[in-house]
Residue, then its C-alpha position, 0 to 999 in steps of 0.5 A: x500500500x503506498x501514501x496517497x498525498x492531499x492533492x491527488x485525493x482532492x483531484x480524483x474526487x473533483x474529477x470523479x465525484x459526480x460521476x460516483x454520485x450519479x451512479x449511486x443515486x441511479x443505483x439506490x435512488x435515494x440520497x441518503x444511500x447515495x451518499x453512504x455509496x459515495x463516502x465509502x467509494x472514497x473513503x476505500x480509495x483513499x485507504x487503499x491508494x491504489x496505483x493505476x496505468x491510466x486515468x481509465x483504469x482509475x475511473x474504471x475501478x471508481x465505477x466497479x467499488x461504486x457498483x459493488x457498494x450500492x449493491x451492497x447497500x441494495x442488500x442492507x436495504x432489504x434485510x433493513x427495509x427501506x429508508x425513510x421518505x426524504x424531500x423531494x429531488x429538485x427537476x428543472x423541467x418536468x420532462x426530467x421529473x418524468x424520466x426520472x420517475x420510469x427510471x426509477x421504475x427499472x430494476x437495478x441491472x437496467x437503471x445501471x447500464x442505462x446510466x453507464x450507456x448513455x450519462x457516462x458514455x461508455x460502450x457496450x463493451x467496456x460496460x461489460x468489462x466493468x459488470x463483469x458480463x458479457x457486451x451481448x448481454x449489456x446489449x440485451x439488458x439496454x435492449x429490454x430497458x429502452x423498451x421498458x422506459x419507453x412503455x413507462x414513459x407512454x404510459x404516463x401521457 
């Protein structure tokens, strides 16, 4: 294990915090637990001070703890029950308040890979090396949740 210095903590988390946090409230979909996801994600990288090849190579195991800490909280959540009811998330235009709530409506695997796919730009391919499956299956999993969101999505016009 090697010393991370202040600065390069402070760099990685401006540069990966948003992404982290999205990624964890796309996951839980609740603050609260993305917060939990996001302390965690930093605070194991911090801990850790892992050397990487590249900065991809960073982002890619920031993305893969984010993963695996929100499924952990998933699991907390039920043996626990589900969090308390918290206030409401600010939209600045209905459109998004729509999209949030059909997203908010697709299981975990499909909330995940629509994250990844289309905020955070990633391919099919590199998805699947980060879930660790096979791109046809990260294929079909977007398949299956476009047509989801777009059935939610109908449904409420």
């Amino acid at each position: 294990m090697r010393d991370m210095s202040e600065a390069e903590f402070d760099a990685a988390l401006a540069q990966y915090g948003d992404t982290v946090y999205r990624l964890a409230f796309a996951y839980t979909r609740n603050r609260a637990d993305a917060d939990d996801v996001f302390q965690e994600v930093f605070l194991r990288y911090f801990r850790r001070a892992p050397a990487f090849e590249t900065e991809e190579h960073r982002k890619a195991w920031l993305l893969r703890v984010t993963i695996n800490r929100a499924k952990s909280c998933m699991s907390r959540r039920v043996l626990h029950g589900p969090p308390q009811a918290e206030g409401a998330v600010p939209f600045s235009a209905p459109a998004s308040m729509e999209l949030h709530e059909a997203l908010s409506k697709l299981a975990p695997k499909y909330r995940t890979v629509i994250h990844l796919f289309y905020y955070e730009g990633y391919t099919a391919e590199e998805i699947g090396a980060l879930l660790r499956q096979k791109p046809a299956t990260v294929r079909t999993q977007l398949t299956r949740a476009r047509r989801r969101l777009a059935s939610l999505l109908q449904d409420e016009i």
